[in-house]
SERO-4910 file (N, C-alpha, C, O; in steps of 0.05 Angstrom, whole numbers):
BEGIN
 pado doro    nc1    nc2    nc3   cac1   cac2   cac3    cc1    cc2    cc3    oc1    oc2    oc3
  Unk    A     17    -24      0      0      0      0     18     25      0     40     21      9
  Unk    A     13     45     -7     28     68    -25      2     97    -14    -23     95    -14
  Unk    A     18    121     -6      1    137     -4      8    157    -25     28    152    -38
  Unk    A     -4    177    -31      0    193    -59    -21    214    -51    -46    211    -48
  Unk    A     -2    238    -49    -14    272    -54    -28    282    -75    -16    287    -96
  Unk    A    -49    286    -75    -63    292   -102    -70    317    -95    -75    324    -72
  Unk    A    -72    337   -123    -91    362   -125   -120    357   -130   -123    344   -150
  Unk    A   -147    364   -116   -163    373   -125   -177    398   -130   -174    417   -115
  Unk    A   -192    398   -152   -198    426   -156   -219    437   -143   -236    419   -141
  Unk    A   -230    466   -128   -246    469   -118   -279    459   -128   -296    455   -110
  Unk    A   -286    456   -158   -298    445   -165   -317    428   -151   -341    429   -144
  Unk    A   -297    411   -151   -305    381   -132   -293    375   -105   -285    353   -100
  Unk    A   -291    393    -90   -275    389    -66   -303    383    -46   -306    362    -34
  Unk    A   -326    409    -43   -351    406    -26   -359    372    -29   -363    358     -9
  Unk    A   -358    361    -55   -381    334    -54   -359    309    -36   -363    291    -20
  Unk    A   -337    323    -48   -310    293    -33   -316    300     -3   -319    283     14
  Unk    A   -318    324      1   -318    337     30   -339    322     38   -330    305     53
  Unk    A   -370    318     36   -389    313     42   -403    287     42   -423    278     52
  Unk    A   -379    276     21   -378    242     19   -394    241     -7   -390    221    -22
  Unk    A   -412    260    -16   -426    251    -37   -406    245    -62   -418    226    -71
  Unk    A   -388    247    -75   -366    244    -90   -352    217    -72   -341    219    -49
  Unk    A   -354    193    -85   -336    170    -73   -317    161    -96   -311    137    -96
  Unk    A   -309    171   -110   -297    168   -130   -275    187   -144   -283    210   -143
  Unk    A   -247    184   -158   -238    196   -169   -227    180   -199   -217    158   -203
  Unk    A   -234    199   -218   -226    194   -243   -191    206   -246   -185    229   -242
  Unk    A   -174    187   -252   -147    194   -251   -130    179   -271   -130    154   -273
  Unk    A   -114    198   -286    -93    177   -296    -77    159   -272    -74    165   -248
  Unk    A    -67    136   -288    -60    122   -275    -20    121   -272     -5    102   -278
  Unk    A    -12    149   -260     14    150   -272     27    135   -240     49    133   -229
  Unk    A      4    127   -235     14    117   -202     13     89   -191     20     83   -168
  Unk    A      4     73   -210     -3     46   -205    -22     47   -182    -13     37   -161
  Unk    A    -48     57   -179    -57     57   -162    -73     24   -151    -78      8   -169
  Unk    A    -79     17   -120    -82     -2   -120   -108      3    -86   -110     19    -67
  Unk    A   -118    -16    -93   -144    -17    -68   -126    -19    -41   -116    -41    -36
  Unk    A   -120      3    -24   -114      8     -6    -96     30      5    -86     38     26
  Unk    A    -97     36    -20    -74     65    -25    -85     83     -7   -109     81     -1
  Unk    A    -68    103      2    -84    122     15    -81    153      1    -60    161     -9
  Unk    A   -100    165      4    -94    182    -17   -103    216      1   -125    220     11
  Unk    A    -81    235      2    -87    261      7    -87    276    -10    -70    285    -25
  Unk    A   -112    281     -7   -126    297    -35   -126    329    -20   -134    334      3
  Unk    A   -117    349    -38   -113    377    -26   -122    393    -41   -119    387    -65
  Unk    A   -134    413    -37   -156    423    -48   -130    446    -61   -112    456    -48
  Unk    A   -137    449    -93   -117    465   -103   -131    493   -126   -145    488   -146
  Unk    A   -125    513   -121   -143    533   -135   -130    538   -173   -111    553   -179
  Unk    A   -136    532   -181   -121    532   -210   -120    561   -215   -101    565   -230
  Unk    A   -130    581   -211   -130    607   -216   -111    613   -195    -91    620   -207
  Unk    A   -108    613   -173    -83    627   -161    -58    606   -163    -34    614   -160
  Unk    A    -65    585   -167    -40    571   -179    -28    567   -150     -4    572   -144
  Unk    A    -47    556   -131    -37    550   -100    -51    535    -94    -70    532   -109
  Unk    A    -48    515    -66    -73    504    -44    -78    521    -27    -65    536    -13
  Unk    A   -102    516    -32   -116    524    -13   -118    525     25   -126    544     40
  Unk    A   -108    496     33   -101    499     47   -126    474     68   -129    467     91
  Unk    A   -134    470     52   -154    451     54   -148    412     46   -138    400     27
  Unk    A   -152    410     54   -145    373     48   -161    350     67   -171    359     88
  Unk    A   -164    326     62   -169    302     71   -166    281     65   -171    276     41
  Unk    A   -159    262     79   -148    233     62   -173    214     63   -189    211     82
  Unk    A   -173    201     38   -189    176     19   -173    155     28   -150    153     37
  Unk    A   -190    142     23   -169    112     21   -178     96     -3   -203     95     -2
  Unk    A   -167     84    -24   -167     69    -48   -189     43    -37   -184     37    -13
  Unk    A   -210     29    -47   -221     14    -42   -230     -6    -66   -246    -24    -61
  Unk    A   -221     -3    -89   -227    -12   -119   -218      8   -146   -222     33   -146
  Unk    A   -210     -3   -160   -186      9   -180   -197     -5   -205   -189    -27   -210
  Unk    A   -219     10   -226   -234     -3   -243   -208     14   -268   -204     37   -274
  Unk    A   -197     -9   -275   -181      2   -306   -188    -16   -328   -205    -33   -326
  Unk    A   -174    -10   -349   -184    -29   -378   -208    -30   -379   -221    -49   -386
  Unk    A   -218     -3   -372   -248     -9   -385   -247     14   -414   -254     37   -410
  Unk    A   -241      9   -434   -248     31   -457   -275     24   -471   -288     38   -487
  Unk    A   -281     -4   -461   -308    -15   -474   -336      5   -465   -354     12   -479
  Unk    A   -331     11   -435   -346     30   -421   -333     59   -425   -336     71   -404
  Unk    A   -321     73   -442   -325    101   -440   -283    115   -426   -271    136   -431
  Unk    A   -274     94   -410   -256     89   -401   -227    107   -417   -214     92   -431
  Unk    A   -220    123   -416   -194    126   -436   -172     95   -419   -172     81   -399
  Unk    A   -152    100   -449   -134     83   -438   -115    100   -422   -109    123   -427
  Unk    A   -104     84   -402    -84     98   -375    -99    114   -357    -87    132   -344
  Unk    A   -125    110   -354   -141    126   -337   -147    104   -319   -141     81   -324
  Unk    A   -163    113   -292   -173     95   -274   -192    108   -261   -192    132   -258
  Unk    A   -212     94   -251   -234    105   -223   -229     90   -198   -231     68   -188
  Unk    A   -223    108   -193   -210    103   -165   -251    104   -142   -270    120   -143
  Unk    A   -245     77   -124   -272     85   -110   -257     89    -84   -233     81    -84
  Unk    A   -268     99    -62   -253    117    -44   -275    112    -31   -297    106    -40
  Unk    A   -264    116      0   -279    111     24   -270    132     49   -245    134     49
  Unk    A   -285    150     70   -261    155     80   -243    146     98   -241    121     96
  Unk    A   -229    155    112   -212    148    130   -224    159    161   -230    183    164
  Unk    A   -224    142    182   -234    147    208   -210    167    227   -190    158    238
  Unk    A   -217    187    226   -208    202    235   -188    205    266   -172    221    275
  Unk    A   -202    182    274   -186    165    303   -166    148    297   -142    154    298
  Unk    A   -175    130    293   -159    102    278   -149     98    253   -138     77    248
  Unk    A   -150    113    239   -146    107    208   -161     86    189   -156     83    165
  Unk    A   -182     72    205   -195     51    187   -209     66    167   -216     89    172
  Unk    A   -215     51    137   -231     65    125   -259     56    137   -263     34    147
  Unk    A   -281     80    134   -303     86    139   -318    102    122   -310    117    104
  Unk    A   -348     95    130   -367    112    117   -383    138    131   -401    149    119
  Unk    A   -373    149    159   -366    164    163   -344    182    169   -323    180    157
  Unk    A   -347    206    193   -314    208    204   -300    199    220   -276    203    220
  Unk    A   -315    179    244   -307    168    264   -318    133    255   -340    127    246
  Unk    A   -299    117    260   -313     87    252   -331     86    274   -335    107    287
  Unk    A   -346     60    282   -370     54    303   -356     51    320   -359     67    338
  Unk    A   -335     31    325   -322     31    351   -306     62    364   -306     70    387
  Unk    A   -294     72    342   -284     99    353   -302    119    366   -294    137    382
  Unk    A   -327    114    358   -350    135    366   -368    118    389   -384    131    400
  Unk    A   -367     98    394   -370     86    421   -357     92    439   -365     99    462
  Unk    A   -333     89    429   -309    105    452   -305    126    456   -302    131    480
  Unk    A   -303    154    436   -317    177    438   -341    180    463   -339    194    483
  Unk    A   -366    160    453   -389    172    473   -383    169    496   -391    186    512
  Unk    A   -370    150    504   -366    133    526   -344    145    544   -332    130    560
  Unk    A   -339    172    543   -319    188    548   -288    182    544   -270    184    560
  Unk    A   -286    174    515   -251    161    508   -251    182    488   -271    194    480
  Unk    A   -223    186    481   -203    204    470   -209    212    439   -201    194    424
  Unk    A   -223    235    425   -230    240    399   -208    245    380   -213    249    356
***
């Protein structure tokens, strides 16, 4: 497993932010692979900076060789999950269930 810095554009930063976006379309100049972890940083193309904003994905399925579906070649869809903000497990929230048990339960956020 391999982590890798990525730019995103403000575009699509709110839906990744909000979980509605579980996915990234990317060349594949990275061998990406289901478990990768990925910090994605929110990058302004007009000021030609980050923003200053970021959160890490984690790789969960790596659909390539598809050009039959629409696919360029050397591209990939990356599906992404996030990462629990305690533990590092990936999750479908920000805290996994056990971390937020322990959270309620007066343990360490």
């Amino acid at each position: 497993m391999s982590s890798h810095e990525l730019k995103t554009w403000p575009d699509y930063w709110l839906s990744l932010e909000t979980g509605a976006k579980t996915f990234e379309i990317r060349r594949n100049d990275r061998s990406f692979q289901p478990g990768d972890d990925l910090l994605l940083r929110e990058w302004d193309p007009s000021a030609a900076e980050y923003t200053g904003r970021w959160l890490w994905r984690r790789v969960t399925y790596v659909l390539r060789d598809a050009e039959r579906f629409g696919l360029r070649d050397g591209f990939v869809v990356l599906g992404l999950a996030r990462v629990c903000d305690k533990c590092g497990e990936a999750v479908g929230y920000v805290l996994c269930d056990p971390c937020s048990a322990s959270v309620e339960a007066g343990g360490d956020a």
